[in-house]
N, C-alpha and C positions, 0 to 999 in steps of 0.2 A: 917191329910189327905191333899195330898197337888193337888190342880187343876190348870193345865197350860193351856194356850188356844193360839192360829194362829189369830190373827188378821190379816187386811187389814196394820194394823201403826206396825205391828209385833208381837214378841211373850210378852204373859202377863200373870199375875197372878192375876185370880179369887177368889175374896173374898167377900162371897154372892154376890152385886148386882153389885159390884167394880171391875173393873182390873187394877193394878197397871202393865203399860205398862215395861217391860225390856230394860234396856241396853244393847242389843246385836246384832251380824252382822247378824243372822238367820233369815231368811224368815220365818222358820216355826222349827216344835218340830223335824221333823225329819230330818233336815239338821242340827239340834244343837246336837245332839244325833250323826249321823255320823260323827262329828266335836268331838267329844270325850265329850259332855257335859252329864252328868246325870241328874235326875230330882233337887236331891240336889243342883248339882251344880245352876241351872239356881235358883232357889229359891234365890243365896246367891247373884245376880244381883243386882244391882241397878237399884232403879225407876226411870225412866226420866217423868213419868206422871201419877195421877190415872184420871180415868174417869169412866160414871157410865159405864154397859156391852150395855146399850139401846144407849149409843154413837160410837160404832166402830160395825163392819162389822166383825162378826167372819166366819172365814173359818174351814174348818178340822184341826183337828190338826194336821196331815200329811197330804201336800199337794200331794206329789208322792213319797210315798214309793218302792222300789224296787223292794216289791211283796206283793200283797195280798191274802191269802191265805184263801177262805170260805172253811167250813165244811159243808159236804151235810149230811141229816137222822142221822143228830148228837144226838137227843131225841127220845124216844122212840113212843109221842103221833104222832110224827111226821112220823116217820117210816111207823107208825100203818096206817096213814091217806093216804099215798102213796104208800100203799101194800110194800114198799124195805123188805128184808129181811136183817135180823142182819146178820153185815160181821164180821170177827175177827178184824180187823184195821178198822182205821175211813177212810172215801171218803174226798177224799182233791181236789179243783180244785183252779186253778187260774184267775184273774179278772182284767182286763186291770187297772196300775194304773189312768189313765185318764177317769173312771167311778167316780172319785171322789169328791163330793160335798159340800157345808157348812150345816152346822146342819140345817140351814132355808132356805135355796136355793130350787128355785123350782126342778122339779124334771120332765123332756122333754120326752114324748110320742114321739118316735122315727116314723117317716113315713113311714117307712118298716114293722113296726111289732105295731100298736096302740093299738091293740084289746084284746091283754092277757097277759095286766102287771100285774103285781102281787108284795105284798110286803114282804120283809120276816125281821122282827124285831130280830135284835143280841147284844148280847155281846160282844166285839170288843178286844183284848190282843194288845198291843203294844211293841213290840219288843228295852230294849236300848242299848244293846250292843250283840255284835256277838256273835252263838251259833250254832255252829257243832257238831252232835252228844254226844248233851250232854244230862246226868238222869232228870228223873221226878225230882230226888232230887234237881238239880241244874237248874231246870225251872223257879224257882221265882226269882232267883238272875239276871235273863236275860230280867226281864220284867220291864219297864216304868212304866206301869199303865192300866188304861182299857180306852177304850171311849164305846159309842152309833152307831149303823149301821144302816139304813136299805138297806138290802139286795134285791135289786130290780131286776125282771126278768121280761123277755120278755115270755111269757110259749113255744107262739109258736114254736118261734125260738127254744128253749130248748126241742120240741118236734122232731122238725123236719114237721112242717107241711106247712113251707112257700114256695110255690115252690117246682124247687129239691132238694132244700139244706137237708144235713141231718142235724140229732137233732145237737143239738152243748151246750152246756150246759155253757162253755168260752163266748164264742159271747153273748147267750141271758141274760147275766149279764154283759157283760163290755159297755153298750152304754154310752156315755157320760151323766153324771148327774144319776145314777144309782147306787152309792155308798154315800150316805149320809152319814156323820159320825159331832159324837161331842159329844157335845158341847165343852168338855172342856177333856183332859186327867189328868186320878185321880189315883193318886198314891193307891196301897193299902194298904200301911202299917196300918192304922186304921180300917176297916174293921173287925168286931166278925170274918167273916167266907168270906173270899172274894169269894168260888166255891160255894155259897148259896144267890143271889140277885135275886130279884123277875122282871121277865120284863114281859112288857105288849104291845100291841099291839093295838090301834085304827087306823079304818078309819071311816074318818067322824063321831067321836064320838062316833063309835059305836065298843064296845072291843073285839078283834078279838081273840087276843093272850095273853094267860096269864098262864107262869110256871116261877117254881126257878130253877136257873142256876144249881143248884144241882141235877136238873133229866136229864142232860147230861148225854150221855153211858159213854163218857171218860170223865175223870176229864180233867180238863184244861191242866195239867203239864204234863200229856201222851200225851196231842195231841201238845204239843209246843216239848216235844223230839222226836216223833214221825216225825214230820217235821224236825225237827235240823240234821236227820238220812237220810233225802233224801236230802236235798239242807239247805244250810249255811242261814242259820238265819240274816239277817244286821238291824244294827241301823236303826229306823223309819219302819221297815215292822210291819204291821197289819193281826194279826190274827181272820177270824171273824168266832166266835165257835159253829155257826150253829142258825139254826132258831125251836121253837117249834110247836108243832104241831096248827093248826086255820089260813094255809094259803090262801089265796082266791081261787086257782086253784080249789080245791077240793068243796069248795062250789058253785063256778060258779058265784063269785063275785069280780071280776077283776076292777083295778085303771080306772078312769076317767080322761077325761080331769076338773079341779078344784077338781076331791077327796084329800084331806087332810090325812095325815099320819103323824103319834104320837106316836114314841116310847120312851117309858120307861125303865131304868135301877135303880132300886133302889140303890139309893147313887152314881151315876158314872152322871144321864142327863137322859138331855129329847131332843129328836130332833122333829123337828115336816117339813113336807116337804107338797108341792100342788105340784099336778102333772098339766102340762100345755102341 
């Protein structure tokens, strides 16, 4: 299993508490990925430094991907909890790339809409090379690796209840600082079962969200051809495969200015974000 991470000093390789910083021109994973590199590739780098991970500034590991693509009522608990009805395809929408943040970067109560953030913990696909309508079969061969999300919304805005604006579902997810992602992108070739990781969800210590990636309606490799078949797939986009069911909206338990947000990916990271 191999873990890359976007530093501030650039891109590096995570080994437990260690990065052995890379020799290369890349800002980040996904301008080395558009640049034609693979994960392999960057692996075979040379170190110019290690240092421990508590001494550099990690960012996303894609700083702007080309497009990010969340999956809306992708689980069923989730479905269930927001009345949708099961569609035959999955709901796809898109998310400004400049919502995106570092795994520990705080996370900005917008002054237009403060009142009903909400978080949604994901599993995150990372896209390394180009992929236009291509098979479930040929979905893994197109993938990096995974990271960590949370999927941050404004509800209001996504209701349509601020003003006259109508709902907007785009807008009340793309605010700046609203896309958390990380720690680190992790290959899956070592994984038992990479469509079977257990994520979890805290705020403020208290466990919000907790299923295995495996109670997704679609498997992962439907919902990456499934996309590859409306618009071309490019090196460094993020696909993030939906949230399960225990969002706040539904309980009437919405982010704070200082609530604290902790998601979990077993075996891939842990992001942890304060909303300010």
């Amino acid at each position: 299993m191999t873990q890359l991470v976007t530093t501030t000093d650039g891109i590096g390789l995570l080994t437990g508490s260690n990065i052995s910083l890379l020799d290369t021109p890349y800002k980040d994973l996904g301008a080395a990925f558009a640049a034609g590199e693979t994960v392999t590739s960057l692996t075979t780098k040379t170190a110019t430094a290690q240092v421990p991970m508590s001494a550099v500034h990690l960012l996303a590991p894609v700083l702007s991907p080309s497009k990010i693509w969340i999956m809306g009522w992708a689980y069923h608990a989730h479905r269930i909890e927001t009345g949708q009805e099961e569609t035959r395809e999955p709901f796809a929408s898109l998310v400004a790339p400049s919502a995106v943040t570092g795994p520990f970067d705080p996370i900005h109560r917008p002054s237009i809409a403060p009142d009903k953030l909400d978080y949604e913990g994901e599993l995150a696909v990372v896209i390394e090379s180009r992929a236009s309508a291509i098979s479930e079969e040929a979905a893994w061969g197109h993938v990096a690796g995974f990271t960590v999300v949370n999927d941050v919304s404004a509800r209001d805005i996504q209701r349509g209840e601020i003003g006259n604006q109508p709902a907007n579902v785009n807008m009340a997810k793309s605010f700046d600082s609203f896309m958390p992602m990380g720690p680190a992108l992790v290959s899956i070739d070592e994984f038992d079962d990479p469509e079977d990781l257990l994520l979890r969800t805290w705020v403020d210590g208290e466990l919000r969200q907790e299923a295995r990636t495996s109670e997704l309606i679609w498997s992962i490799p439907h919902l990456i051809s499934f996309l590859s078949h409306r618009t071309t797939l490019l090196p460094g986009d993020v696909i993030s495969t939906g949230t399960p069911g225990g969002v706040g909206h539904k309980q009437g338990k919405f982010l704070r200015s200082g609530s604290v947000v902790r998601v979990d990916v077993e075996g891939v990271g842990t992001i942890e974000n304060q909303v300010v």
